[in-house]
DRENDRENMAR-566997 format. One line per 2 residues: their letters; for each residue x, y, z of N, C-alpha, C, CB. Coordinates in pm, 1 decimal, decimal comma. Each point is the difference from the previous one (the first is absolute). Glycine has a CB too. Layout:
BEGIN
a = X Y Z X Y Z X Y Z X Y Z ~ ... $
END
This chain:
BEGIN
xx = 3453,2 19220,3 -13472,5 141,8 10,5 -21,2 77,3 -66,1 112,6 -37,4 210,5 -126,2 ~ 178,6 -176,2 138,1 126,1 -51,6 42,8 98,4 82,8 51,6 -43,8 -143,6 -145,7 $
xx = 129,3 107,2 266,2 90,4 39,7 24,2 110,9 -104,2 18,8 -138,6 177,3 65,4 ~ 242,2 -108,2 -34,8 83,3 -123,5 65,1 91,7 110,0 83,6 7,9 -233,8 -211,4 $
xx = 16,7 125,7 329,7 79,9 32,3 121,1 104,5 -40,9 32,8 -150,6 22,9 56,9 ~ 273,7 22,9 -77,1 117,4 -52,0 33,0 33,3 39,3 168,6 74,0 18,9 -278,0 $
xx = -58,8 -91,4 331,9 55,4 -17,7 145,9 137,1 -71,0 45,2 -235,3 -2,6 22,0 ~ 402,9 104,3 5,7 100,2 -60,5 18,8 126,2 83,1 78,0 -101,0 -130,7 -202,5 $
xx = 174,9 60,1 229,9 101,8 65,1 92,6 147,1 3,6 -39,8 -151,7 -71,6 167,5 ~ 210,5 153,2 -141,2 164,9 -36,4 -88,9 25,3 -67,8 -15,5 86,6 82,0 33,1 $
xx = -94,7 -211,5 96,0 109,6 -132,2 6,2 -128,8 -39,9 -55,5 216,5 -44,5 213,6 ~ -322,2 35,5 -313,0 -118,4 -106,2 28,9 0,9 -117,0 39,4 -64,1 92,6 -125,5 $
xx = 29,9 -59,3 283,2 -37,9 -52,4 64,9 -154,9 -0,4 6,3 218,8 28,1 74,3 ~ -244,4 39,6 -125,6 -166,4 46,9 -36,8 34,6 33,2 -138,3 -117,1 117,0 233,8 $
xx = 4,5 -200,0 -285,1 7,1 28,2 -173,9 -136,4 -58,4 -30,7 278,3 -33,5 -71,4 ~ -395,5 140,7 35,6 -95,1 -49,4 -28,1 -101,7 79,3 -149,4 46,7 -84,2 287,5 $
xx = -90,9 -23,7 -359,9 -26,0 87,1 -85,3 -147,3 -58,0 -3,9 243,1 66,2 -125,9 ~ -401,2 23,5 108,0 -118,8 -21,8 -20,6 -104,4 62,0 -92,9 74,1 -56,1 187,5 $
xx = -100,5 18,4 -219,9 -163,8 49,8 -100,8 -136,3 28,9 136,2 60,6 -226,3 -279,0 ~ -31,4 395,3 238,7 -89,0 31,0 93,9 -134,3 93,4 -100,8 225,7 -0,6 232,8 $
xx = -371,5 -45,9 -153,2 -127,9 79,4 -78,1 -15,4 48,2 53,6 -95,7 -76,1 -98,1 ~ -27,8 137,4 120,7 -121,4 81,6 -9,1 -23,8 -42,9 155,0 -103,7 1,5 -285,7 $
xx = 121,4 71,7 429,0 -20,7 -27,0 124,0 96,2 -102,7 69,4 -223,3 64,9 -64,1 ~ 321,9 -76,0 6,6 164,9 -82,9 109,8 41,2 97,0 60,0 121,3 -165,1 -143,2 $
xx = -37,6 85,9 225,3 80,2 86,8 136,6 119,1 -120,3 -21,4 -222,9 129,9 227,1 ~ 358,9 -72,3 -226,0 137,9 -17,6 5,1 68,6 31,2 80,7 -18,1 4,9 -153,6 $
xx = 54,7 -86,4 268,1 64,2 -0,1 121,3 156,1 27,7 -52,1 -184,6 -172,4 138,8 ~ 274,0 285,5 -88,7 75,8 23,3 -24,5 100,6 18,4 146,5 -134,6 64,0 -234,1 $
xx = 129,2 -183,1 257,6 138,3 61,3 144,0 147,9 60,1 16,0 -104,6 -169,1 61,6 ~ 124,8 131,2 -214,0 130,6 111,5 -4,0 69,0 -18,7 -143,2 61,4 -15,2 277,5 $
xx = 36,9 98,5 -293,2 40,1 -17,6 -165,5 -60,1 127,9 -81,2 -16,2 -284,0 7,5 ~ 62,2 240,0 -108,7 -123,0 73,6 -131,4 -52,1 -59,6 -74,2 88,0 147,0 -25,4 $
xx = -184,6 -71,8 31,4 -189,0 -38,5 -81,3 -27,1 45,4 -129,1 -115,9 37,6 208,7 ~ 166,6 -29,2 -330,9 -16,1 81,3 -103,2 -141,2 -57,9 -75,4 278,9 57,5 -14,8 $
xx = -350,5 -25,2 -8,3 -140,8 -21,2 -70,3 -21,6 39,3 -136,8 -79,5 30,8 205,7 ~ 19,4 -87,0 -282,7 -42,2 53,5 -162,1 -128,4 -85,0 -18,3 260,0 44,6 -124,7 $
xx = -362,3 34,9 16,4 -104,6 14,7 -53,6 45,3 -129,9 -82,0 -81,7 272,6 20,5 ~ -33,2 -342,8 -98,9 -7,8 -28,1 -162,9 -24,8 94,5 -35,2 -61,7 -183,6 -30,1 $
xx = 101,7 196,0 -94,9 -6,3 90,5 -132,6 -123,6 27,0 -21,4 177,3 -84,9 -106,6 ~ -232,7 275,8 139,1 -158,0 -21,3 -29,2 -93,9 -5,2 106,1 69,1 -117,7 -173,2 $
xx = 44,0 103,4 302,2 -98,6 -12,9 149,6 93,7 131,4 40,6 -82,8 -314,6 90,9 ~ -58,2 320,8 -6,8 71,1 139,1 142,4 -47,3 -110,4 92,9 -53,6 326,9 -54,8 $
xx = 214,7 -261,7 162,0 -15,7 -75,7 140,6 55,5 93,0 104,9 28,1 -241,6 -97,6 ~ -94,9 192,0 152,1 0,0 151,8 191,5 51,4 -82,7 69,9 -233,3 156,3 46,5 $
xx = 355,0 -89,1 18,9 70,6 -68,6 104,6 -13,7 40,5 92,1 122,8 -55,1 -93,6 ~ -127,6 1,5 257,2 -43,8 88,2 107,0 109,7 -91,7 67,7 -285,8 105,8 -10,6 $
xx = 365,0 1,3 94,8 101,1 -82,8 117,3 -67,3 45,1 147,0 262,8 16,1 -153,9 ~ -296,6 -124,8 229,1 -48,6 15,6 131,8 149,3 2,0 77,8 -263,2 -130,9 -30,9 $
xx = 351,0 174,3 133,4 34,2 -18,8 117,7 -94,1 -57,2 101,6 136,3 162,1 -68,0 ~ -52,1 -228,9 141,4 -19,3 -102,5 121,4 63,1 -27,1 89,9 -73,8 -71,3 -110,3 $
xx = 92,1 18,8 251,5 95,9 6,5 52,2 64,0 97,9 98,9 -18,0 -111,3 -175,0 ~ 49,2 95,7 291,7 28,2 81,0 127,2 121,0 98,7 -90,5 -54,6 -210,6 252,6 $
xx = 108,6 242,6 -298,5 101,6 70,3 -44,0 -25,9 15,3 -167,8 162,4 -89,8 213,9 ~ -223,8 220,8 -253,5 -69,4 17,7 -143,2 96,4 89,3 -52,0 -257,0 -26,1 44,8 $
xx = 354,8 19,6 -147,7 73,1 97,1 -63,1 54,3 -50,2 -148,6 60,5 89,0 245,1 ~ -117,5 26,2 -279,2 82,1 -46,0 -181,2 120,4 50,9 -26,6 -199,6 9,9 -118,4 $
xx = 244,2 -180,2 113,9 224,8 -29,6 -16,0 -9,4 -24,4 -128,1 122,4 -147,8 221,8 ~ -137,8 213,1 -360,7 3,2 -57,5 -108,8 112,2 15,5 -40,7 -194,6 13,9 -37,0 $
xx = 226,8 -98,7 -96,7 143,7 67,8 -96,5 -32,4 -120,1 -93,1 235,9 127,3 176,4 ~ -186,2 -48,3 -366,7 -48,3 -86,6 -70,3 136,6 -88,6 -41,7 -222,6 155,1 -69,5 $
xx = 183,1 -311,7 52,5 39,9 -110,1 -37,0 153,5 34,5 -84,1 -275,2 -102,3 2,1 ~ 383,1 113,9 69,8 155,8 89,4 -101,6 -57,3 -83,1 -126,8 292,1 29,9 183,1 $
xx = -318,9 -166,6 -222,2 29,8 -77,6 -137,5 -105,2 53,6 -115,6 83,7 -231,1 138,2 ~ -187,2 359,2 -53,9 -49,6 46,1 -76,7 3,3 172,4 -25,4 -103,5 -230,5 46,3 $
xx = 216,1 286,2 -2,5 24,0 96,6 47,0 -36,0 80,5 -167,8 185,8 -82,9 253,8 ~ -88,9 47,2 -307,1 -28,1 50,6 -142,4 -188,3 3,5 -56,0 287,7 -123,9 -49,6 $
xx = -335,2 88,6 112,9 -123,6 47,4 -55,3 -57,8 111,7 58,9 -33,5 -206,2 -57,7 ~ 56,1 270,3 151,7 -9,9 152,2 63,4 79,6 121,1 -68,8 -22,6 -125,4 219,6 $
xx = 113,7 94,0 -281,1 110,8 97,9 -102,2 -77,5 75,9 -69,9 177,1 -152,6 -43,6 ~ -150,8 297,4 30,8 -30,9 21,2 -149,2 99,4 2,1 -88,6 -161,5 111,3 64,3 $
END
């Protein structure tokens, strides 16, 4: 199977999108990373931290805000 990796930043300035398998690693230095399966696959996501200063600053993407609603 398949994934794909979107990698991007408000202003994209970073805007990256990839087809990721079975043992990739996706360098993510900043932005958001949203990930999805093909249809029919399971996929395990693992986020490593790195870096002298390790803390999770998240918040989701406002242009997708409406998909957290009930």
């Amino acid at each position: 199977g398949y994934g794909v990796q979107r990698v991007y930043t408000d202003d994209r300035s970073l805007d990256e999108t990839m087809t990721v398998r079975d043992r990739d690693v996706v360098l993510v230095p900043r932005g958001y990373h949203p990930v999805g399966a093909a249809h029919g696959y399971t996929l395990f996501y693992l986020n490593v931290m790195a870096g002298p200063r390790r803390s999770w600053r998240f918040h989701n993407d406002p242009d997708h805000a409406w998909l957290t609603t009930a």
